[in-house]
C-alpha positions in Angstrom: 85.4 81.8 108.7 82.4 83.5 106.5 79.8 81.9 109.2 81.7 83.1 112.1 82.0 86.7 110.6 78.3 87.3 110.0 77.0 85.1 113.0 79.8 87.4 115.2 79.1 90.9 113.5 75.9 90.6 111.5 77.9 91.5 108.0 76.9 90.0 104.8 79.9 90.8 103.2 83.8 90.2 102.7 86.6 91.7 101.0 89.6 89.1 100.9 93.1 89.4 99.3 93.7 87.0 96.6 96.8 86.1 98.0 95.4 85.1 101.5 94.0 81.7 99.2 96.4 78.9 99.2 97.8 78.8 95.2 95.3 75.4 94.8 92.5 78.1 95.1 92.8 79.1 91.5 93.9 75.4 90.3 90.2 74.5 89.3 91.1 71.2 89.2 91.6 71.1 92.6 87.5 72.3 93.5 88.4 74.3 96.1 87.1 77.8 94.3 84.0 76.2 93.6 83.9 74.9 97.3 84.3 77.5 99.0 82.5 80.1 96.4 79.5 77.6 97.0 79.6 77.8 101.2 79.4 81.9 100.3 76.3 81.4 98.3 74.8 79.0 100.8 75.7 81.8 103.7 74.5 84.3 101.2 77.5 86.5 102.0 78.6 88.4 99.3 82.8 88.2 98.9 85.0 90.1 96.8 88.3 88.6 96.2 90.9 90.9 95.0 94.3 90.9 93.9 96.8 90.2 90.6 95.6 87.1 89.0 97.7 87.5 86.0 100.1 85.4 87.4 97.5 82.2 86.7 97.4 81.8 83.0 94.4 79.6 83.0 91.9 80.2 80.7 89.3 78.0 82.7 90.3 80.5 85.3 89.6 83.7 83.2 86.1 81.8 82.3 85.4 81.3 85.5 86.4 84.9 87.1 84.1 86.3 84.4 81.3 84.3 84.8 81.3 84.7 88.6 81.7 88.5 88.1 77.9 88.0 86.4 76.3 87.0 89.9 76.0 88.7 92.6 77.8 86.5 95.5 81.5 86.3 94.1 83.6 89.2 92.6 86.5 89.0 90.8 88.4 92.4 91.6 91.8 93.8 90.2 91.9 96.4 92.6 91.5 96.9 95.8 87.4 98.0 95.8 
């Protein structure tokens, strides 16, 4: 879906609900954060994902939020930007 936005409209960026990821998204056991945070990277599309994430306890997942937050690529929002 990122390629297919910016090959389609030229846009390096992407605002996506939290709750459009499956709940596995924020299980970082499961890699898929880290998968699909690394094809935006690779794409060099910046996305901001934003939403509630109290609902996910994790403090691997608080870790992670924050240090993504630190680069540029992936942005942890709690608002809608």
């Amino acid at each position: 879906m990122m390629m297919q936005v910016q090959y389609k409209t030229g846009c390096k960026a992407m605002v996506i609900p939290a709750d459009a990821f499956a709940p596995a998204f924020f299980d970082l056991k499961s890699r898929l954060a880290g998968d699909i945070l690394q094809k935006a990277v690779n794409y060099t599309i910046q996305l901001v994902i934003w939403g509630d994430y109290a609902q996910y306890p994790s403090r691997a997942l608080a870790t992670f939020i924050t240090e993504s937050n630190r680069d540029r690529a992936v942005f942890y929002a709690a608002e809608e930007p």
